[in-house]
N, C-alpha and C positions, 0 to 999 in steps of 0.2 A: 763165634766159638773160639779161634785162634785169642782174641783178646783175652777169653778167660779163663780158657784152660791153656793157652799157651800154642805153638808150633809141634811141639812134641806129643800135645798131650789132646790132640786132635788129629784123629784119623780120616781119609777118606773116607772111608765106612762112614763116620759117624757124619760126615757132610753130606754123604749120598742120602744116607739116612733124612737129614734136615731136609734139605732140598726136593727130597722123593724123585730119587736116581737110584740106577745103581751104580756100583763102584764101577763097572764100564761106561755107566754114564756118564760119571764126574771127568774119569781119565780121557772121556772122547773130545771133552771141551778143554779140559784142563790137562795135558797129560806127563806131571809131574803133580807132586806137592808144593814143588816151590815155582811151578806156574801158576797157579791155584793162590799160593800167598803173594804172590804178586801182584796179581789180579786184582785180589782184596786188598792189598796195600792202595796200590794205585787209583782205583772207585772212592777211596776213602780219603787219600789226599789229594783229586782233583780241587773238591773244592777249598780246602787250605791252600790251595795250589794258587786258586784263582784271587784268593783273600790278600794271598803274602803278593803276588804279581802289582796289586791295586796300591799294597802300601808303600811296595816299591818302587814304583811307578817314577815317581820325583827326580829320585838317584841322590846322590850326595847325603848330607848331613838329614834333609829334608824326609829323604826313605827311612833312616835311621829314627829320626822321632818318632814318625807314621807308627815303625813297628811296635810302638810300647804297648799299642791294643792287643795286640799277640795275647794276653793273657786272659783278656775276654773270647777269643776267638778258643783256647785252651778249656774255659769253661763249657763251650756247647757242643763239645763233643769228646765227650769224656772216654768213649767206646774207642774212639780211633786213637788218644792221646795213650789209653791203656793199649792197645797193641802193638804203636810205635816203642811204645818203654818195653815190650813183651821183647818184642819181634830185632829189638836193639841188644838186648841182654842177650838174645838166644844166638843172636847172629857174631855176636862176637868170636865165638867158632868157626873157624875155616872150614870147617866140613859140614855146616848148617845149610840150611836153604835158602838163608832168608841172609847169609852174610853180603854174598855180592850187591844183593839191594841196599843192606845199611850201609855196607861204606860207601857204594854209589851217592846215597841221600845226604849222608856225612858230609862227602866234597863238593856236592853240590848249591850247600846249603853253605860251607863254609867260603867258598870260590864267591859266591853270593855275597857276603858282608866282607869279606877281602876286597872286593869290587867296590859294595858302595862307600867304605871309610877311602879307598885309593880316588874315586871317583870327588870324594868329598876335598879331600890335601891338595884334586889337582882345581877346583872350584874355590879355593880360599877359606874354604870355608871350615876345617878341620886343622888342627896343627901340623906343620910339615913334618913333625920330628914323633908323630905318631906310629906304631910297629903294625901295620894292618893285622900281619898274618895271627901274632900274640893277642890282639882284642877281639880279630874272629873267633880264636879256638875259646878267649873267657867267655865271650857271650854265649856261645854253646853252650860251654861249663855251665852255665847260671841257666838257662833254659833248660838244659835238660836236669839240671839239681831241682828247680823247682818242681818242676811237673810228679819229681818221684815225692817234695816234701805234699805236696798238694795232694796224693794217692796216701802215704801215710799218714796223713793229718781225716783221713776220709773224706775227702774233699772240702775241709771247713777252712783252709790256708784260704785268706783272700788272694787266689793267684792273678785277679789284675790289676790291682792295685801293686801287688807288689812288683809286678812285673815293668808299670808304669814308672814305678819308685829307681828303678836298675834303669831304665834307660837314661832317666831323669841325670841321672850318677855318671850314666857312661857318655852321655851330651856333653853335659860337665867337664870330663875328662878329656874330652876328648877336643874340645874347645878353646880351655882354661890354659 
């Protein structure tokens, strides 16, 4: 529901509703909204969770290529990729629900590729004179630009392939 009517435009009511609760129902498990979106966030990106952890795994240059599959794993669950772009847009507001989660997942994710290109420069295996911090915050840019062209295109954008093609680029770069 949150994915496609959004955070706002989903009530408890209307999940007590889905679920066959009632609104004291939902509030006795969940007793906020934005415990409730969390919840659903979290169920939802365990298993990407455990996806990106596998492609990570290597460390260095090595985790870096792993993840060009990111854009097949973007394919199969298109429900969750629409509520991350939902729940990213809505949380940009400091007084949203769902803000403390996104920027949580923001630094977590960025902390994470700031890691493996540092992890990579101190392995040899990256150029020394590479900006970690400035190629984590591009590679987000382009991940999260894709997945919106991939939603406007109605899902016809080949997003792993082109996704494969960006990393191909940023190996490249990062290398070269």
């Amino acid at each position: 529901m949150f994915s496609s009517r959004g955070l706002k435009g989903t009530s408890i009511a209307a999940v007590a509703e889905r679920v066959g609760l009632s609104d004291a129902g939902v509030l006795h498990h969940f007793p906020t909204k934005a415990t409730l979106i969390e919840a659903v966030l979290d169920r939802g990106v365990q298993e990407q969770t455990r996806q990106m952890q596998q492609l990570v795994e290597p460390g260095g240059l090595s985790a870096i290529e792993q993840m060009a599959t990111w854009g097949s794993v973007i394919e199969q669950t298109p429900e969750l990729v629409s509520l991350q772009i939902i729940m990213s847009t809505e949380g940009i507001s400091t007084e949203s629900a769902a803000h403390d989660y996104v920027v949580r997942r923001y630094q977590n994710v960025h902390e994470l590729i700031v890691g493996l290109i540092r992890q990579g420069i101190e392995r040899g295996e990256i150029r020394p004179d590479v900006d970690a911090e400035w190629e984590a915050s591009a590679l987000i840019a382009y991940l999260d630009g894709i997945r919106l062209q991939w939603f406007y295109t109605n899902r016809q954008l080949p997003i792993a392939s082109h996704v494969r093609q960006y990393f191909s680029l940023l190996v490249n770069r990062l290398t070269s």
